[in-house]
C-alpha positions in Angstrom: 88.4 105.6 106.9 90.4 107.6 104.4 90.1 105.5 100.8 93.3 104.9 98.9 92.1 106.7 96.1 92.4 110.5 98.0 96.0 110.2 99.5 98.5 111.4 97.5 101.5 112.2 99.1 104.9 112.0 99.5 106.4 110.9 103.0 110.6 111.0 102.9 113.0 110.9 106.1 117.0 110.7 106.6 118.4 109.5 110.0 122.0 109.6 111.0 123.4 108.2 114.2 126.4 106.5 116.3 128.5 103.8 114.5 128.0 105.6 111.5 124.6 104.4 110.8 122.7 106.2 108.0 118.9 105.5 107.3 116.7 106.7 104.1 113.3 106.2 103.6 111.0 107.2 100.6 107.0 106.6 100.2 105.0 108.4 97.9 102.0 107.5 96.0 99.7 109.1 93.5 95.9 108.1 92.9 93.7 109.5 89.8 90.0 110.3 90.0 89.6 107.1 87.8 90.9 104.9 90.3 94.4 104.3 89.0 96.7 104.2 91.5 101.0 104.0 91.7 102.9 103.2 94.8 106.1 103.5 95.7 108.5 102.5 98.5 112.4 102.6 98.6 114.7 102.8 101.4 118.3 102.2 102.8 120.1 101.1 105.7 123.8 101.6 106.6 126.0 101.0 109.6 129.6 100.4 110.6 128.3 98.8 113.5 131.5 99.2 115.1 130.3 99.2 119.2 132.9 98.0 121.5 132.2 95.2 123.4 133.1 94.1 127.3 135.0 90.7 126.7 136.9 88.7 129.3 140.2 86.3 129.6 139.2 84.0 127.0 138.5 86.3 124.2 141.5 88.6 124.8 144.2 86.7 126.9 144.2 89.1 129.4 144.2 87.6 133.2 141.9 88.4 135.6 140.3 91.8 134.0 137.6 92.3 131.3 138.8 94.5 127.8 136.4 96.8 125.9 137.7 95.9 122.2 136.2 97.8 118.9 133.7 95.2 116.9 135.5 95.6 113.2 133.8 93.4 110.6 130.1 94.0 110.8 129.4 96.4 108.2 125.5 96.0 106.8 124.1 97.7 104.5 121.1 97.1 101.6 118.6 98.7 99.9 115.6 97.9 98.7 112.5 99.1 96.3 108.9 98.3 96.2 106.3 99.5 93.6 102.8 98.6 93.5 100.4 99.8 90.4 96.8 98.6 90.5 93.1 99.8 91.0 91.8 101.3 94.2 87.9 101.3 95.4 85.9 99.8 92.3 83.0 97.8 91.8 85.2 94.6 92.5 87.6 95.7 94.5 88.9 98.2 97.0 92.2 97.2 96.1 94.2 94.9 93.8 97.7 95.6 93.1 100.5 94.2 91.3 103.9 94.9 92.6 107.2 93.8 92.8 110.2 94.1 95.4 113.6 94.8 94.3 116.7 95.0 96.5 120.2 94.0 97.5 121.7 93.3 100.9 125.4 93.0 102.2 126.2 91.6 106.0 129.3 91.0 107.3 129.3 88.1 110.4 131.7 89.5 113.1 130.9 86.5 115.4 129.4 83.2 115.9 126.5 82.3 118.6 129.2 83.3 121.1 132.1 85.8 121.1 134.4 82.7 121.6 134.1 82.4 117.3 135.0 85.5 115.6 135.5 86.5 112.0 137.7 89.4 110.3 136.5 88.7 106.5 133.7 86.5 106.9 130.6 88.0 105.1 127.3 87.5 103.0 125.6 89.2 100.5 122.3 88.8 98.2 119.4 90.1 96.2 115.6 90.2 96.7 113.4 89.9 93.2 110.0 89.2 94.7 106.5 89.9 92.7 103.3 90.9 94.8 99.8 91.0 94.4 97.2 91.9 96.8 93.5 92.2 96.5 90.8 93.6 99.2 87.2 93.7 98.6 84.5 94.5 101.5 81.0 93.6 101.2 81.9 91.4 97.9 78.4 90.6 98.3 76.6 91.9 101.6 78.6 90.9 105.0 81.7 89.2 103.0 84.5 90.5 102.8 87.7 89.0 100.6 91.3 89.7 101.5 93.9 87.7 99.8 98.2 88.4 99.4 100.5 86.5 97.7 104.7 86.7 97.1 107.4 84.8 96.3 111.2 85.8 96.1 113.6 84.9 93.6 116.7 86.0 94.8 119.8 84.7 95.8 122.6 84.9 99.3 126.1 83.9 99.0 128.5 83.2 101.7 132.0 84.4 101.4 134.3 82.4 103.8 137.7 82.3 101.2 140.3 84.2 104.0 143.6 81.8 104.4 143.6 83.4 108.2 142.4 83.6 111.7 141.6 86.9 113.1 141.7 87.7 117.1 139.6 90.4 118.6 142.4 93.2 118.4 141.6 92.6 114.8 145.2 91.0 114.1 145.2 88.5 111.2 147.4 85.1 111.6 147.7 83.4 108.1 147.0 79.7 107.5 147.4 77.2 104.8 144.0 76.1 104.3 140.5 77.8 103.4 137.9 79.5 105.7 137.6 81.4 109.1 134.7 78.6 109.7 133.8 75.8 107.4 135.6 77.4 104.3 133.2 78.0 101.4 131.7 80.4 98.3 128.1 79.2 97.9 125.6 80.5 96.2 122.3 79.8 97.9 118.6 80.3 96.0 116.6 80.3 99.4 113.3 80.9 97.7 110.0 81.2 99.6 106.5 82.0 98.8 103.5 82.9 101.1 99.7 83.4 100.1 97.8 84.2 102.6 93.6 84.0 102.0 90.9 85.6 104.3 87.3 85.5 103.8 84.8 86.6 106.4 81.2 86.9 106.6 78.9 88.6 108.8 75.7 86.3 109.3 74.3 88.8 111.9 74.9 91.8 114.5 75.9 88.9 116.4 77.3 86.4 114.7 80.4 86.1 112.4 82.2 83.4 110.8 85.8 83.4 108.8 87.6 81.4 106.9 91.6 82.2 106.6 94.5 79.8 104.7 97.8 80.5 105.1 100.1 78.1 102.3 103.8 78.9 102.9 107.1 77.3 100.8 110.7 76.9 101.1 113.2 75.8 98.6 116.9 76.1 98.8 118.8 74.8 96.3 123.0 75.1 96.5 125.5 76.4 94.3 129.1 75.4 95.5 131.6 78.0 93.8 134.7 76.7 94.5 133.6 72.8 93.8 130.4 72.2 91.9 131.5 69.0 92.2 130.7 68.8 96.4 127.0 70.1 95.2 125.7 66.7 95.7 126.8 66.5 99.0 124.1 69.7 100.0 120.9 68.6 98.4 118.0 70.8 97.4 115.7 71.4 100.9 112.6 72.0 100.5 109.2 72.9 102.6 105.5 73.7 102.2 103.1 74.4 105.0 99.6 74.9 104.7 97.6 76.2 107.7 93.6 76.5 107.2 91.9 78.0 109.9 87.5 78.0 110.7 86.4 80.5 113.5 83.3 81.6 114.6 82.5 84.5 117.2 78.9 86.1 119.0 79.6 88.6 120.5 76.8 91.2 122.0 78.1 94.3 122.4 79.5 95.7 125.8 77.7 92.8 127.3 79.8 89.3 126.5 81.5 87.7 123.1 82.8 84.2 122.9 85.1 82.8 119.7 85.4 79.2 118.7 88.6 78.2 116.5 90.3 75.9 114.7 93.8 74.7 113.0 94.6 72.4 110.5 98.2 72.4 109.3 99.8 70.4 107.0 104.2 70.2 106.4 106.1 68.5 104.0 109.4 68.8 104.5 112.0 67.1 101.7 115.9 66.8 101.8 117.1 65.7 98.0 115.1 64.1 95.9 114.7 60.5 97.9 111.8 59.2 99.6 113.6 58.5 102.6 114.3 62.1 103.6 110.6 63.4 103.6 108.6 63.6 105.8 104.6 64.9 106.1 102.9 66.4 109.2 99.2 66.9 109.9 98.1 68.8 113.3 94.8 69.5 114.5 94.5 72.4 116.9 91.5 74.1 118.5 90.2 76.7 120.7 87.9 78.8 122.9 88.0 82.5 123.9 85.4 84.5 126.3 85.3 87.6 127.0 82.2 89.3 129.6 81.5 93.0 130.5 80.8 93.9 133.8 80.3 97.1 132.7 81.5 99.3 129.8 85.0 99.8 131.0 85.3 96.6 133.3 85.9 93.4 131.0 87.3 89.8 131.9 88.5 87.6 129.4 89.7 83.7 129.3 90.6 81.2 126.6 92.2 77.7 126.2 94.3 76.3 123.1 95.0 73.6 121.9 98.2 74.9 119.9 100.8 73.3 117.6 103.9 74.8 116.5 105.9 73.4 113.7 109.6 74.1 112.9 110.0 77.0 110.6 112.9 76.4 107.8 115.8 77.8 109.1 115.2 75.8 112.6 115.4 72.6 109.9 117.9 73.6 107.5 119.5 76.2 109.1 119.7 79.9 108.3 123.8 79.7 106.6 125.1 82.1 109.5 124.2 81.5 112.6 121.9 78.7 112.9 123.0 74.8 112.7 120.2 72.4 110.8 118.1 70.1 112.6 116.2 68.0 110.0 115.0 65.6 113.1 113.2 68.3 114.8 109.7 67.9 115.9 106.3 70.0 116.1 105.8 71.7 119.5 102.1 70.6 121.2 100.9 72.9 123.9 97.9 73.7 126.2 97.4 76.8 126.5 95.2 78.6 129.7 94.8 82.4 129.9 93.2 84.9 132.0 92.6 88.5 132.6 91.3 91.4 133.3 91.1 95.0 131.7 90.1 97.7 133.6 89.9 101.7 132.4 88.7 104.7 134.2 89.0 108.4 134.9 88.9 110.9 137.9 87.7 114.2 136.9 87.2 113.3 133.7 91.2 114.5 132.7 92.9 111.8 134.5 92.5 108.7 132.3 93.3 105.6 133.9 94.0 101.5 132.0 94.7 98.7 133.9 95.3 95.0 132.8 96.6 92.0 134.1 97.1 88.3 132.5 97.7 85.2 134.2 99.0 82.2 131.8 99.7 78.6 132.5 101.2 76.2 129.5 102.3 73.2 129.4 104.2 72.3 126.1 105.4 68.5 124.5 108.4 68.4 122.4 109.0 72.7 123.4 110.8 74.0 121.0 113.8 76.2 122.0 117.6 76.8 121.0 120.8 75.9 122.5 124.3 76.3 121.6 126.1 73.8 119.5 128.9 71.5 120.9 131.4 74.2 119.7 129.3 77.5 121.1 129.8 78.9 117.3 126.2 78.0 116.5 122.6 77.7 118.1 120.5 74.8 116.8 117.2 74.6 117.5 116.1 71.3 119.8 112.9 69.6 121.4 112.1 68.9 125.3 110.0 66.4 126.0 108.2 68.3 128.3 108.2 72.2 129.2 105.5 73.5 131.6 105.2 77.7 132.2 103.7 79.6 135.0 103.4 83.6 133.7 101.7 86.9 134.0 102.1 90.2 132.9 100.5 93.6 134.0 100.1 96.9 132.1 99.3 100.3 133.3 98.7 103.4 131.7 97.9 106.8 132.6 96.9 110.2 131.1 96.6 113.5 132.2 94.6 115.9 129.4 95.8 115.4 126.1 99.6 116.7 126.9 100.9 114.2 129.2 101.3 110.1 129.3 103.0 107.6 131.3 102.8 103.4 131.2 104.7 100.6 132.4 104.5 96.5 131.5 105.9 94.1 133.4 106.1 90.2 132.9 106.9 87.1 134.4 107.2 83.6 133.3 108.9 80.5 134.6 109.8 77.7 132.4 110.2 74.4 133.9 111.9 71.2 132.3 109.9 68.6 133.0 112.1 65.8 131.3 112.5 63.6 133.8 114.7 61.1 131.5 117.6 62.0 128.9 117.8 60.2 125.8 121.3 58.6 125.3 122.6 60.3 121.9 124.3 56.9 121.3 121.8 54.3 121.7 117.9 56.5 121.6 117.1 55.0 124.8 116.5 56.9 127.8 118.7 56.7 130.7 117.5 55.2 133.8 119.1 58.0 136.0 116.9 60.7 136.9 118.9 64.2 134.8 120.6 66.7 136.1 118.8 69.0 134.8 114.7 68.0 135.6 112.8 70.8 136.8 115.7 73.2 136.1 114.6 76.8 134.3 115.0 77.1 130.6 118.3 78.9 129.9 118.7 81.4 127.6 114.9 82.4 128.2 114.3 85.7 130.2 111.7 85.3 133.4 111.2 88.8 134.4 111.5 92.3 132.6 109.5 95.0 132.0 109.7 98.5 130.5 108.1 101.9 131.4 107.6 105.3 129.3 106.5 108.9 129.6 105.8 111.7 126.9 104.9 115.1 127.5 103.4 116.8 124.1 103.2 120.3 124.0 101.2 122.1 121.1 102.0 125.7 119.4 105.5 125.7 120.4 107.5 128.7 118.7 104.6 129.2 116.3 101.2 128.1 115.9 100.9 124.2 114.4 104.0 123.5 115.7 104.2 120.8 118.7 107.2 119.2 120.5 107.1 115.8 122.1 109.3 114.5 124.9 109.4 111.2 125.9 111.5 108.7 128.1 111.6 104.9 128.0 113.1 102.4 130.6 113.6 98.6 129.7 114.7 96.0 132.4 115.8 93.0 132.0 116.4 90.8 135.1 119.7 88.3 134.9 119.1 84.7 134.0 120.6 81.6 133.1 122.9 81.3 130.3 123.1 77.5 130.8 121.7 74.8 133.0 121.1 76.0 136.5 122.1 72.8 137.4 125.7 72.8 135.7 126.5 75.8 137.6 126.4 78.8 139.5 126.3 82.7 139.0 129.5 83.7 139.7 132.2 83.3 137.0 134.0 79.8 136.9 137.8 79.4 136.3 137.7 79.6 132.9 136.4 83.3 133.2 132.5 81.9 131.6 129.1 83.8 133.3 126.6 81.1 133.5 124.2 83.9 133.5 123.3 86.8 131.3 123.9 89.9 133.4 120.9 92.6 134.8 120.4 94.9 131.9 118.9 98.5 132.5 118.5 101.1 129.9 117.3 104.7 129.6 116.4 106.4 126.0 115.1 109.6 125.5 113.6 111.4 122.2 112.9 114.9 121.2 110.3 115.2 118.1 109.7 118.8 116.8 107.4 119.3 114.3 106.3 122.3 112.2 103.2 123.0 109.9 100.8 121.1 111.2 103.5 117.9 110.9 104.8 119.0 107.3 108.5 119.2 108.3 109.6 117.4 111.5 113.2 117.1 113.3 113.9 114.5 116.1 116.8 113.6 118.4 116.9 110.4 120.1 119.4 109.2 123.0 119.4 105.4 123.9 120.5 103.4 126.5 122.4 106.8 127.7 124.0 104.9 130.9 125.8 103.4 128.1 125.3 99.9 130.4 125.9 97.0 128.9 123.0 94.9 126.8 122.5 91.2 125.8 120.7 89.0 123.3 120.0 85.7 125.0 122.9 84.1 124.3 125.2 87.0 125.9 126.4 88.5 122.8 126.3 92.1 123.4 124.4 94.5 122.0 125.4 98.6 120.7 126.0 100.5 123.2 125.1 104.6 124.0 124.0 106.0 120.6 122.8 108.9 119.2 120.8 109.7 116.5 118.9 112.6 114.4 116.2 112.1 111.9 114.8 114.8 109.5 111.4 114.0 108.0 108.8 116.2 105.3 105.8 114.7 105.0 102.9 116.1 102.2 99.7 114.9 101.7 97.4 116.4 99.0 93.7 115.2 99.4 91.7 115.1 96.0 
């Protein structure tokens, strides 16, 4: 492995594309014999993001056919630095640097969970002032090795929702008397949040290992309201910290069997204001076993079982101020966790290379976390089941012919059941005595079967010697599935012109990639999704459409 102390280069690239979408990335670094090293990273993103999108009677009025209209206000852009200076490959350390990440971010909201809510003025914009350190020794003293990384941003995001006017999705504007396309606000948010992640492992043998890792994470948002400090008090500070420490040991004897033991501790504390009565502390246990055996060389099978817990991340409580509704009652997810599979590689000939692997999962999963739409469909909010069990498997194959040409596909399958039997009345927190609706229905909003597949071809010394060209296509397929409830309806569209399923999605990209001298200067051309069919998030909101885009990169590397 190359030591940070030799590469001094400089890496920059420009990419321009459909919807007027401009890209810019810088990285360069230089390193002096002594060990001094300066590192730096900048880049920017732009894009109209102007795609027209397939919307039906009750978006545009018009009866009985479906209208591609012209997204207009969802403009992004930001742009962001990051320098490091430090040390590289002393006596105590291979690396410790100081850094800091500077940068700026503007985001206008064109819609709401659903295309029903749209926005003509709506926006957000922000700043990132985050300080970094990070510190990597190996062998601190013989077999341990240290890895620790710490930040925590400063900035700030504001939400401008001032506009005395609706806006429909031909983009005209109808005035009104009062504030706001949604709730009506300028507030100044200081979402800060820190993470310090520690790892410390230690090799006791040629067998044996053992590592230690701590992961302490924080969230604190405090609110600033612009147009009436005065409703301030009515949007208390939030705040979280979660600490995850983690103890796993592993034997593993080489091309012959391994097997890891694990463990989770994590502690939450989540606080709304500054009273007792709105915090809350967590503690979870979790635990696990992985085995892996050899048949031979090239023939492995591999199990494990986990006992798993996943706790609400911060914008799942408190919401993320677009898109996402708060759910300060939400609780941690506890699953079981069963996996198995196989990997498999071989070759004919010794030029046709050959990698198979399959997985099988089964989970079963109290209080599942997942999200739903809110009573209006302008939000998602984040929700428990009381009970979610999956049946899943996926399957990968890849295949190689020499070192020119290469070929793969992945396909998956999962089905996730509700196993809530009982519904809790909102009104009284009791459960009803009537079996739901909706027990043993499929998840919505979750895809059960898709897959993608890719070939390249690389071709070496093309116009001149060190120059090579790569061509590659990728297919991604998404099977339909259930918008909402299975139960509450059917797949064909109801008389208010709603799909209760998210359609088939199938798309085709291709790339070019042309580089010269030995990879100094490189061009490529990329096509996607060149049906120009239509593509969905899981809640149906569309995605861009056909898009083209160029990218120029010059890459030097000087090695001391």
């Amino acid at each position: 492995m190359t030591s940070d102390r030799q590469k001094n280069y400089l890496d920059a690239s420009y990419s321009y594309g459909s919807f007027n979408t401009h890209r810019t990335v810088i990285n360069t670094a230089a390193t002096t014999k002594s060990g001094l090293t300066v590192q730096l990273s900048t880049f920017q993103n732009y894009s109209d993001n102007d795609y027209k999108m397939k919307l039906g009677t009750r978006n545009t009025g018009v009866i009985g056919k479906d209208v591609w209209l012209k997204r207009f206000n969802d403009t992004y852009h930001n742009e962001t630095v990051i320098a490091n200076v430090g040390l590289v490959d002393k006596s105590f350390a291979d690396k410790l640097l100081l850094g800091i990440t500077l940068g700026q971010n503007y985001k206008e909201i064109q819609t709401g969970a659903r295309p029903e809510a749209k926005f003509g003025q709506l926006h957000r914009r922000g700043n990132i002032i985050m300080p970094t350190l990070k510190y990597k020794k190996t062998d601190l003293i013989k077999g341990l090795d240290v890895t620790i990384n710490a930040n925590y941003n400063l900035g700030y995001e504001k939400t401008i929702d001032t506009a005395k006017a609706t806006y429909d999705w031909y983009g005209v504007r109808t005035p009104k008397a009062t504030i706001g396309e949604r709730e009506g606000q300028l507030s100044k948010f200081k979402n800060n949040n820190g993470l310090a992640t520690t790892m410390v492992s230690y090799k006791i043998s040629d067998h044996q290992s053992v590592a230690l890792n701590n992961v302490f994470s924080t969230f604190d948002r405090k609110t600033n309201n612009l147009l009436n400090p005065a409703n301030d008090v009515n949007d208390p500070p939030k705040k979280t910290n979660k600490n995850i420490l983690g103890l796993g040991y592993s034997y593993d004897v080489h091309d012959r069997w391994s097997a890891n033991f694990f463990g989770k501790y994590i502690t939450q504390n989540n606080v709304i204001g500054k009273s007792a009565n709105a915090e809350a502390t967590i503690n979870k246990l979790g635990y696990g076993l992985a085995l892996a055996y050899y048949f031979t060389p090239n023939l492995q099978i591999k199990s494990s079982y986990e006992l798993t817990n996943r706790m609400p991340e911060a914008n799942e409580i408190f919401g993320d101020l677009e898109n996402q509704e708060a759910n300060p009652a939400l609780k941690p997810e506890r699953s079981d966790n069963m996996n198995l599979g196989i990997i498999y590689g071989f070759n004919l000939n010794k030029v046709h290379n050959f990698s198979i692997s399959a997985n099988g999962v089964y989970r079963y999963s109290a209080d599942f976390i997942y999200n739903r739409l809110n009573n209006n469909q302008t939000k998602t909010v984040a929700d428990n089941r009381e009970g979610v069990n999956t049946w899943g498997g996926d399957a990968d194959i890849r295949y190689s012919y020499k070192n020119w040409l290469s070929a793969g596909t992945t396909v998956t399958y999962q089905l996730l059941r509700n196993q809530e039997k009982y519904a809790t009345d909102p009104q009284t927190g009791k459960k009803f005595t009537k079996v739901s609706d909706v027990y043993l229905d499929q998840m919505p909003n979750i895809p059960y079967l898709f897959g993608n597949a890719d070939v390249s071809v690389s071709l070496k010394n093309v116009g001149a010697k060190g120059n090579n060209l790569t061509i590659g296509y990728n297919l991604l397929y998404v099977h339909s599935f259930w918008l909402y409830w299975p139960s509450y309806g059917n797949s064909s569209s109801t008389t208010s012109g709603d799909k209760y399923v998210v359609p088939e999605q199938l798309a085709h990209d291709l790339n070019f990639v042309y580089s010269m001298k030995n990879g100094r200067y490189n061009v490529s051309l990329e096509a996607r999704n060149i049906t120009d069919k239509p593509l969905f998030d899981n809640f149906s909101l569309q995605k861009p459409g056909r898009g083209f885009y160029m990218n120029l990169r010059y890459f030097i590397n000087k090695t001391q």
